[in-house]
C-alpha positions in Angstrom: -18.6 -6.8 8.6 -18.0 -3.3 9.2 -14.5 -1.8 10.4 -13.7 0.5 12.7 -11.8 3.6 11.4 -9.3 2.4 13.3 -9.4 -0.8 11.9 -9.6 0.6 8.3 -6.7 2.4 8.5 -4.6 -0.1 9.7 -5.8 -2.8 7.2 -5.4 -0.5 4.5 -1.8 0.4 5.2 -1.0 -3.5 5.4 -2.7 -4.1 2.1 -1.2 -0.9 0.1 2.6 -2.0 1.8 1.5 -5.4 0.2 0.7 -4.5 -3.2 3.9 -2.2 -2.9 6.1 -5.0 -2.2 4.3 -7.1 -5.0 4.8 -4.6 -7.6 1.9 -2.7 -7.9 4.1 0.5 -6.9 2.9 3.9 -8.0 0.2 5.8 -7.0 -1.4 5.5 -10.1 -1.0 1.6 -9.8 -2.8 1.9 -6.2 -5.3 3.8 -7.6 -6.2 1.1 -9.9 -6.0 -2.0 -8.0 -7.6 -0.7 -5.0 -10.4 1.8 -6.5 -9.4 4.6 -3.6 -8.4 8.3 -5.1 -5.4 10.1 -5.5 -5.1 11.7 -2.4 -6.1 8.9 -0.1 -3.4 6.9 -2.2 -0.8 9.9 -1.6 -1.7 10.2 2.0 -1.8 6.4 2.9 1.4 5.7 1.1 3.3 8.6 3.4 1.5 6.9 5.8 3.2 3.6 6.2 6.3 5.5 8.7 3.6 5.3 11.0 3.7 1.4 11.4 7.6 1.6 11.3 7.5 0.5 7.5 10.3 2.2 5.8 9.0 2.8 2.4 10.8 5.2 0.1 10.1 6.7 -3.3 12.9 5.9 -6.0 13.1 7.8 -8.9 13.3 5.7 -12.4 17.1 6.7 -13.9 17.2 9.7 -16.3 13.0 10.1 -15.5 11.8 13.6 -14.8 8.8 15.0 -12.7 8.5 12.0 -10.0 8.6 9.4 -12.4 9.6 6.5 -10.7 8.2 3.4 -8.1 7.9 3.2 -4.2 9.9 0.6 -2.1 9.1 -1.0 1.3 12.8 -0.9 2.5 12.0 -2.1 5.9 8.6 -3.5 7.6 9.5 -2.4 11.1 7.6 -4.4 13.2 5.1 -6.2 10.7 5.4 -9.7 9.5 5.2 -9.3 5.3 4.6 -13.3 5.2 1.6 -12.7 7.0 0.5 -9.7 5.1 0.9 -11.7 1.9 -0.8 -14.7 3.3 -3.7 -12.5 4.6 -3.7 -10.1 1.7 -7.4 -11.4 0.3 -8.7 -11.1 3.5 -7.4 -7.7 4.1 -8.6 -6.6 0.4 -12.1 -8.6 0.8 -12.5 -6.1 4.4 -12.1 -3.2 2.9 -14.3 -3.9 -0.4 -11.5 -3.8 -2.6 -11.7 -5.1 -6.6 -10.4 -8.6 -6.6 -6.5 -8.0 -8.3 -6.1 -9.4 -12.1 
């Protein structure tokens, strides 16, 4: 199945918000559990205020140079039950490695 662009980027934003809220919370952590560089990471994490999903960098305590985790403070209008419950599906569409 191919996705639109449109489709892409909307699945992809679900599925990072997901691994966000499970945990996987740093760009570098992305990175690694979805395969997609920096920037893409960066940009789809910054992103997310686009869907009305509040998510917010916190530093770590006494951590310097942006050491630290993001935090989905809000999902706006998007069910995070059905994220989670459709999170292999969403990884599977956009060729994602299978999480450890």
């Amino acid at each position: 199945m191919t996705l639109s662009k449109t489709k892409a980027s909307f699945y992809r934003r679900l599925y990072v918000a997901h691994l966000v809220a499970s945990g996987i919370a740093s760009v570098p952590a992305v990175m690694a559990a979805t395969g997609m560089p920096r920037r893409t990471a960066q940009d789809t994490l910054t992103a997310l205020g686009e869907l009305d999903i509040v998510c917010e960098f916190e530093p770590a305590p006494g951590e310097r140079h942006n050491i630290g985790a993001y935090v989905i403070r809000d999902w706006g209008p998007i069910d995070p039950d059905w994220v989670a419950a459709n999170a292999e599906r969403l990884r599977d569409a956009l060729g994602y490695p299978p999480r450890p």
